[in-house]
C-alpha positions, 0 to 999 in steps of 0.5 A: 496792492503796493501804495501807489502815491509816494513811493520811495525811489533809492538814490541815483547817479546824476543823469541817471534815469528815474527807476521805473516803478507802479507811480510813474508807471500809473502816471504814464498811463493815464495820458492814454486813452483807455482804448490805446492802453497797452504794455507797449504804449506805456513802455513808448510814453516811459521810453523804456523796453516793453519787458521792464514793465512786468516786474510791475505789471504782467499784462494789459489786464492788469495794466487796466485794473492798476490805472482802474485802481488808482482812479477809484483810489484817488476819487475815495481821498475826496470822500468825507464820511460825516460824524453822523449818529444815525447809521441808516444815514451813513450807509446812504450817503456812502453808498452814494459816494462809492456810485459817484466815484465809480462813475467818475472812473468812466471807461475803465469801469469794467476793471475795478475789482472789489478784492480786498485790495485798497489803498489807505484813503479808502480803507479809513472810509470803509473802518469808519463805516464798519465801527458805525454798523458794529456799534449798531449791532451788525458783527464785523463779518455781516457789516464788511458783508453789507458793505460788499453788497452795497459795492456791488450795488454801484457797481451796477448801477455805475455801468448802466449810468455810464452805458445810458448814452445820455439817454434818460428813458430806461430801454427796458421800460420801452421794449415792454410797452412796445411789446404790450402795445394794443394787448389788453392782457398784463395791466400790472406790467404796463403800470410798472413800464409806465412808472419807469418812464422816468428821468434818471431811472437807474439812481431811482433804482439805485436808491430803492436798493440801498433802502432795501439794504437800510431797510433788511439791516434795519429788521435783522437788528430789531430780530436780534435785540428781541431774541436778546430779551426773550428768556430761553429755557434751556434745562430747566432754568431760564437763560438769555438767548444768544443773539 
């Protein structure tokens, strides 16, 4: 997707409106709710024909996942990614900063696509992170998966967030012991519904799955280094194995 901020307009005849273009388009957009964000509200507010928009943009669909973009875009320029030796770290703290911005793109979560496409803010944080896992081990393809993963984990946890309705006791939890209520049988599941009555039950599980990611990089890395050591008899003569 094209650069959304800076782009260059060729020169206009005085009077002449403004070329219509994916900024001021973007621009337009986000003095709308996301509930009234149409091709055609967009077109009113630039005052321009509905059809000038799909050079740009080809539907409402598309429309939301352009101001979608834009909005997690613009949270990842406020995402510092500290000069930190332990990458165990480092992958927390960025996958608390993908959540965080998520969250902070609000309604128009639903249309954020993890498609490869990004802007120059977030591709320096994510080269960032890839060059630390790399330099711990991890190959470039499992350290762009592992970031994939951890996307997808905010993700999810961005949309219960943001679907709590303000509400810090985890529904799930209630309807078990609702459900278990005067029944004798399943004590492990009560313990579990009664451990999740909680406050902010999805960073607490959102936290347990970025440790787990920690955790199962952590092991991959320690297999690797043990078979690089361990010496492979392959005809005859020992030879170091291929990590």
């Amino acid at each position: 997707m094209a650069q959304l901020d800076g782009v260059a307009e060729p020169g206009r005849g005085r009077g002449r409106p403004p070329q219509l273009n994916r900024a001021r388009i973007v621009a337009a957009a986000r003095t709308l709710e996301p509930d009234q964000l149409t091709m055609q509200a967009v077109a009113d507010a630039l005052g321009v024909h509905r059809k000038s928009l799909n050079y740009h943009v080809s539907d409402r669909q598309g429309l939301l996942e352009l101001v979608a973009f834009d909005a997690f875009d613009a949270g990842f320029r406020k995402v510092d990614v500290p000069e930190l030796e332990d990458w165990r770290e480092l992958v927390r703290r960025f996958a608390e900063s993908v959540l965080d911005t998520l969250v902070r793109v609000g309604a128009l979560i639903p249309y954020v696509r993890f498609d490869g496409t990004a802007g120059l803010s977030a591709l320096a944080v994510v080269e960032r992170i890839v060059e630390v896992l790399v330099g711990a081990g991890l190959r470039p393809g499992e350290a762009g998966r592992t970031l994939q993963l951890i996307a997808s984990v905010a993700h999810t946890a961005a949309r219960a967030i943001l679907t709590a309705d303000d509400d810090p006791i985890d529904p799930q939890a209630v309807e078990v012991r609702r459900t278990l209520a005067g029944n004798a049988e399943f004590p492990l599941l009560r313990t579990i519904a009664a451990d999740s009555d909680t406050a902010d039950p999805v960073r607490l599980q959102f936290a347990f799955d970025i440790g787990l990611v920690v955790q199962g990089l952590e092991r991959r890395l320690e297999l690797r280094a043990r078979r690089a050591r361990t010496p492979r008899n392959t005809g005859g003569q020992d030879q170091p194995a291929q990590a």
